[in-house]
C-alpha positions in Angstrom: 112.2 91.4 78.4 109.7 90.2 76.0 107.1 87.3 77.9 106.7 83.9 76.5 104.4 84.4 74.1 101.3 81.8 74.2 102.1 80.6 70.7 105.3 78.9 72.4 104.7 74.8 73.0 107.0 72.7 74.7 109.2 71.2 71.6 109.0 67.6 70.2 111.6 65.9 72.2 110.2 67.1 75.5 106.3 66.2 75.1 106.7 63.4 77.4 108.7 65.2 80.0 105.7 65.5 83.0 108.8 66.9 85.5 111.6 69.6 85.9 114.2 69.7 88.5 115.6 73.1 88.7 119.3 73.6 89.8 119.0 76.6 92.4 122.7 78.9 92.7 123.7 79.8 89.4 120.3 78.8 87.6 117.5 80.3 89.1 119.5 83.6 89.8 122.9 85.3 88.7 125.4 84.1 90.8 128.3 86.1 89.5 126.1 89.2 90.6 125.4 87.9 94.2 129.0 86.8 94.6 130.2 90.2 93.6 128.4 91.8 96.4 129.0 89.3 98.9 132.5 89.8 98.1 132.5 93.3 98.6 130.5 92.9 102.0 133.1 90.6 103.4 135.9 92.8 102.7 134.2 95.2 103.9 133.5 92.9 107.2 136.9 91.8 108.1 138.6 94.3 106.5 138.2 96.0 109.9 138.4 93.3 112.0 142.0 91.6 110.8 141.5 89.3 114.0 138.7 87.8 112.7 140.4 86.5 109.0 140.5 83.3 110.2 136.7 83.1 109.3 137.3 83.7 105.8 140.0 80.8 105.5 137.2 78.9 106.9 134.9 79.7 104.2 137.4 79.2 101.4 138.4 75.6 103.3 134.5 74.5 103.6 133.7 75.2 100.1 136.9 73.5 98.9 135.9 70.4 101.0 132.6 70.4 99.4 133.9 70.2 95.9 135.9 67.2 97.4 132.9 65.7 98.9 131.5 66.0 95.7 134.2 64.5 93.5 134.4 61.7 95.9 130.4 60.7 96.1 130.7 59.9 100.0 127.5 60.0 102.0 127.3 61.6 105.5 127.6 64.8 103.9 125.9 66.8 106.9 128.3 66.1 109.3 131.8 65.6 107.7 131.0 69.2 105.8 131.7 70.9 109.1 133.6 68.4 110.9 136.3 67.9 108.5 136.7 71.6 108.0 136.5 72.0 111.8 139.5 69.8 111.7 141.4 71.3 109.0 141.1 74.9 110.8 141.6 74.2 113.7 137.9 74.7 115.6 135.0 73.7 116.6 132.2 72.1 114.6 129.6 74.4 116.2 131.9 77.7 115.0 132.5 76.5 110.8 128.6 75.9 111.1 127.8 79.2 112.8 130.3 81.2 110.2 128.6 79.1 107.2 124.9 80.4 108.6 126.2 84.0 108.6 127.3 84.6 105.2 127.0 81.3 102.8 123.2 81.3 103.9 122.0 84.4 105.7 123.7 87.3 104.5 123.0 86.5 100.2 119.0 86.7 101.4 118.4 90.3 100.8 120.3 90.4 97.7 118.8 87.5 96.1 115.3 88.7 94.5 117.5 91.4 93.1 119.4 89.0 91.1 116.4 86.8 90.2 116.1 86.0 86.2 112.9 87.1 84.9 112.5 84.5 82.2 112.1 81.8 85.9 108.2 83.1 85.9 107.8 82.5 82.5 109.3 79.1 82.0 107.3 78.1 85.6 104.2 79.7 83.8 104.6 77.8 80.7 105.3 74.3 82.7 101.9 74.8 84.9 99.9 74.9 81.3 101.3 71.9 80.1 100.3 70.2 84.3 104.2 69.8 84.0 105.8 69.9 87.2 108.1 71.4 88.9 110.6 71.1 91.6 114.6 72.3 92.4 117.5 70.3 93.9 119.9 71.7 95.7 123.5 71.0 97.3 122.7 73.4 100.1 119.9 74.3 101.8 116.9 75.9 99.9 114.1 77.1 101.9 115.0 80.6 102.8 116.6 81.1 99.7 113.3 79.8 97.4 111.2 82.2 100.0 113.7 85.2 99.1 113.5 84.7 95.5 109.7 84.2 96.0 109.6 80.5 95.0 108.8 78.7 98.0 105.7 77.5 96.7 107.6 74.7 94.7 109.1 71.2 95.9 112.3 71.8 97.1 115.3 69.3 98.6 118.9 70.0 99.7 121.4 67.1 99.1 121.7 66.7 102.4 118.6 65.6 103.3 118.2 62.4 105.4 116.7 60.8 102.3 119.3 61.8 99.8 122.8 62.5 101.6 125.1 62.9 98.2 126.1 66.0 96.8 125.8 66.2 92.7 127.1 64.7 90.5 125.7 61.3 92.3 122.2 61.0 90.9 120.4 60.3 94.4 118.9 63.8 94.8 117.0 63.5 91.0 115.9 60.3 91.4 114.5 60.5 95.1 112.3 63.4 93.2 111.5 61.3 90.7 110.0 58.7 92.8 108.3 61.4 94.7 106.2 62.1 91.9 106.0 58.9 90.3 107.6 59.4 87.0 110.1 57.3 85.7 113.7 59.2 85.1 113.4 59.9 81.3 110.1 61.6 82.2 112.0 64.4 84.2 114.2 66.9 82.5 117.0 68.3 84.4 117.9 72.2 84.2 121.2 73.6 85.8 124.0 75.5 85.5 126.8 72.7 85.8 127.5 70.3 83.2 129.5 68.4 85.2 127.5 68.5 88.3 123.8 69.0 87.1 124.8 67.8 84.0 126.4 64.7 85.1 124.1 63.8 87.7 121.1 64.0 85.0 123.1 61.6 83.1 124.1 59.0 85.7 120.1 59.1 86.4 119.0 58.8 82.7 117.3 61.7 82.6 117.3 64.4 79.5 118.5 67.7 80.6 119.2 71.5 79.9 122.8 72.8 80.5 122.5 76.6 81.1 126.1 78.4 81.9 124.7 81.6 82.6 121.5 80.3 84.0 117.9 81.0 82.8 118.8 84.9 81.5 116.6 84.1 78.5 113.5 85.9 77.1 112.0 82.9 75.7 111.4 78.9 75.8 113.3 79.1 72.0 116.2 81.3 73.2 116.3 78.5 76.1 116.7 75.5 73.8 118.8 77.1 71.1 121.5 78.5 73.6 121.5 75.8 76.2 123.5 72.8 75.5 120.6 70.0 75.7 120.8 66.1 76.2 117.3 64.8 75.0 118.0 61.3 76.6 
């Protein structure tokens, strides 16, 4: 995969951008690749433990709710994300949450650096020479997942964070970045995988942004702007 050459700049319409807020599933790595093999690890998994399938209606329920949660731009999105499912199947808060841990935030770890887009070191490279900088939003928690994908050197916040508490599309998670650094929104660009969650939520803020379907699998900064679909605010 050929490097961003040095002769790249960052294009007209984004001189004035001093900010990027990185989507994380889906942009940052393949997720079709990761969701493959998590697919095959939890047939495997309960394949031969039938009396256990109730955990995978769980997972199908919670992520389901999520979307909901989403849709409807409700706040208190820490709690009601297991309670409501707890509700729905028929459990306990304490065992959605402890399924969820397992394999929606545990078990992807070791798979994720293989399924890392090369071209995420070269845009990151190419921001830090411009002094642009550069954090990622996400609707679930990122830590362990930015220190598996060898990222946790860069801001990160979960949409569920005290100070934020609504799931994208709602704009809350960009802008409490935004006045984190002190930029005003059309000074941070948006780059995710969801045109009408990243997408949506960069609009609602008044930011400029990058949608990316198959996420950053690009070779350089021109591939990225001629293949993306762009807003420029």
């Amino acid at each position: 995969m050929t490097a961003t050459s040095p002769a790249e700049a960052i294009p007209p319409f984004l001189r004035k951008i001093r900010g990027v807020i990185l989507d994380l599933d889906g942009t940052l790595y393949n997720q079709k690749q990761l969701r493959s093999t998590m697919r095959r690890k939890l047939i495997g998994f309960y394949l031969f433990r039938p009396w256990l399938i109730k955990e995978l209606i769980l997972l199908v329920r919670f992520r389901r709710l999520r979307e909901e949660l989403a849709e409807a731009g409700e706040g208190g999105v820490a709690l009601q994300q297991y309670a409501v499912t707890a509700r729905k199947c028929n459990c306990s808060s304490a065992e959605v949450e402890r399924v969820v841990e397992r394999w929606m935030h545990q078990a992807p770890l070791p798979h994720l650096a293989g399924c890392r887009y090369p071209f995420v070191d070269n845009l990151l490279s190419l921001l830090s020479k411009q002094q642009i900088m550069a954090a990622v939003l996400s609707d679930y928690p990122p830590e362990a997942k930015l220190k598996a994908l060898g990222l946790d050197h860069l801001l990160s916040c979960s949409s569920t964070d005290p100070g934020i508490d609504r799931l994208k599309p709602d704009p809350a998670g960009l802008l409490y970045i935004c006045r984190r650094w002190n930029l005003s929104p059309d000074q941070c660009l948006v780059i995710g995988d969801r045109d009408e969650r990243d997408g949506e939520a960069a609009r609602r803020a008044g930011m400029p942004y990058l949608v990316v379907p198959d996420g950053l699998n690009f070779s350089s900064m021109d591939q990225l702007l001629q293949e993306s679909s762009p807003n420029r605010g």
